[in-house]
C-alpha positions as CSV (number, residue, x, y, z in Angstrom):
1,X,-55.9,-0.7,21.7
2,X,-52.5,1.2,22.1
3,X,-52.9,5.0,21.1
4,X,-50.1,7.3,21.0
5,X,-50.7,10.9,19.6
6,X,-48.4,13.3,19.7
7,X,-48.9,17.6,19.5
8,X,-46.8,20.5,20.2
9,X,-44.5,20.3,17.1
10,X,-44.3,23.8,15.2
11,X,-42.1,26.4,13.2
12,X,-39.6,28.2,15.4
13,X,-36.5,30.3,15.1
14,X,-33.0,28.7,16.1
15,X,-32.2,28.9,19.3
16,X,-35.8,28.7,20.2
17,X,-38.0,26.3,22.6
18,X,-41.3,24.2,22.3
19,X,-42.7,21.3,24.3
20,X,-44.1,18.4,23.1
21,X,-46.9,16.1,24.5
22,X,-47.4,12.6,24.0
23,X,-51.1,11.4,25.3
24,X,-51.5,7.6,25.6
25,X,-54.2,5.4,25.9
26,X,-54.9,1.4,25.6
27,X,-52.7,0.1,28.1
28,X,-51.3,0.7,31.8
29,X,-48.8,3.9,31.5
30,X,-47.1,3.9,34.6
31,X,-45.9,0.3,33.9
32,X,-43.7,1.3,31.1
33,X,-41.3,3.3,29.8
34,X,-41.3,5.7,27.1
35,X,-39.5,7.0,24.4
36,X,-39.3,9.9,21.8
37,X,-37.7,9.0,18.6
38,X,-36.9,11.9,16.0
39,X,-36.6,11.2,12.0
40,X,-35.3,13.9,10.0
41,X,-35.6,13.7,5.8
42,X,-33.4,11.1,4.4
43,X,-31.8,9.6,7.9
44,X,-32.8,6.6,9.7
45,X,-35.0,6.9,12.9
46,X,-33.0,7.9,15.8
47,X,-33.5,7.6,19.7
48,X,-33.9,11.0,21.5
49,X,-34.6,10.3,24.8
50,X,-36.1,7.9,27.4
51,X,-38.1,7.4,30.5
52,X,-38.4,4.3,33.3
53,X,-41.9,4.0,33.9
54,X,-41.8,5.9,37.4
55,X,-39.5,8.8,36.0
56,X,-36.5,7.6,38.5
57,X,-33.8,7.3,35.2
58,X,-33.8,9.4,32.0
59,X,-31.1,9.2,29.1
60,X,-30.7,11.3,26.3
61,X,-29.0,10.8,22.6
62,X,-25.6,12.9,23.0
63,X,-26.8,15.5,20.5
64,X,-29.4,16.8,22.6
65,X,-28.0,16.6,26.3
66,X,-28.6,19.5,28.0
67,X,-31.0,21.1,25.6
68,X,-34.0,18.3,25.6
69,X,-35.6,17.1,28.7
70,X,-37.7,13.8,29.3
71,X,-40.6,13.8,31.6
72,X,-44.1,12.1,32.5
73,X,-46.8,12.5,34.3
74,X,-48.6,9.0,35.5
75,X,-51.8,10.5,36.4
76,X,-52.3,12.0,33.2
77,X,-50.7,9.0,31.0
78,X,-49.1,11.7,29.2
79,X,-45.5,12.1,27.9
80,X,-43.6,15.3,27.7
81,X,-40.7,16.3,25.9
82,X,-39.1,20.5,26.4
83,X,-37.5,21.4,23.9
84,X,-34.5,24.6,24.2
85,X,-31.9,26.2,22.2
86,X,-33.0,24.3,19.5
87,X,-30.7,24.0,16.4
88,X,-31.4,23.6,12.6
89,X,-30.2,20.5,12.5
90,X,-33.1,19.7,15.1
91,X,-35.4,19.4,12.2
92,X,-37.4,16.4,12.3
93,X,-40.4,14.6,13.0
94,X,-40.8,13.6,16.0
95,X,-42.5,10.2,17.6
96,X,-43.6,8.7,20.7
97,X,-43.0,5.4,21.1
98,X,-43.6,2.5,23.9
99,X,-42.6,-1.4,23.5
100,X,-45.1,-3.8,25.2
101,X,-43.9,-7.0,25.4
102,X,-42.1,-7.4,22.0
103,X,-44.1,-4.8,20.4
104,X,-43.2,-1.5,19.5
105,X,-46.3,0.9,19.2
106,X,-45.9,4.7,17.6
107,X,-48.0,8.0,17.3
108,X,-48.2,9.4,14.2
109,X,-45.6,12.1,14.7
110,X,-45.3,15.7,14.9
111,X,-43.2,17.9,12.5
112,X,-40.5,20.2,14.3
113,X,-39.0,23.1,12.5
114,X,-36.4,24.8,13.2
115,X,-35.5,27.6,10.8
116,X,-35.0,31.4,10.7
C-alpha cells in the first residue's frame, strides 16, 4: 500500500534552514507528482509546493518563494524539501502528499519550529 513518511522537521532559530525528506513506498514514484502541504495550529491545510513527476516544473505558495525549494530524486523515491531563512510564522507541520487517481494519500507529518 501507499506509504509516505516524512523526517527532518526540528527546532530552529529564525532565519534558520532545515531540509525535509519525504520517503515513499507502495506505488510507481516517478509517475507522479508530489506535494508538501504545511498546517499551522488553527489554519486550514495549505499547499507549499509541488513537483511534476520528472522534476521538469516546480511551483511554490507565494509565501515561500525564494526561500523553500522542491526537489526529487526517482531512484530513491524520495521527496525533498530545503528549507532557508525561515520565518516564525513558518511554524507548522508539515506533510507529504501524492493523489493517485482520485485519491489523496499523506505521511504523518513532521513538526517545524521556528522560534528564538
Amino acid at each position: 500500500q501507499v506509504q509516505l513518511v516524512e523526517s527532518g522537521g526540528g527546532l530552529v532559530q529564525p532565519g534558520g534552514s532545515l531540509r525535509l525528506s519525504c520517503a515513499a513506498s507502495g506505488f510507481t514514484f516517478s509517475n507522479y507528482a508530489m506535494n508538501w502541504y504545511r498546517q499551522a495550529p488553527g489554519k486550514e491545510r495549505e499547499l507549499v509546493a509541488d513537483i511534476s513527476p520528472r522534476a521538469s516544473f516546480t511551483n511554490s505558495a507565494d509565501s515561500v518563494k525564494g526561500r523553500f525549494t522542491i526537489s526529487r530524486d526517482n531512484a530513491k523515491n524520495t521527496l525533498y524539501l530545503q528549507m532557508t531563512s525561515l520565518k516564525p510564522e513558518d511554524t507548522a507541520v508539515y506533510y507529504c502528499n501524492v493523489r493517485i487517481r482520485v485519491n489523496d494519500y499523506w505521511g504523518q507529518g513532521t513538526q517545524v519550529t521556528v522560534s528564538s
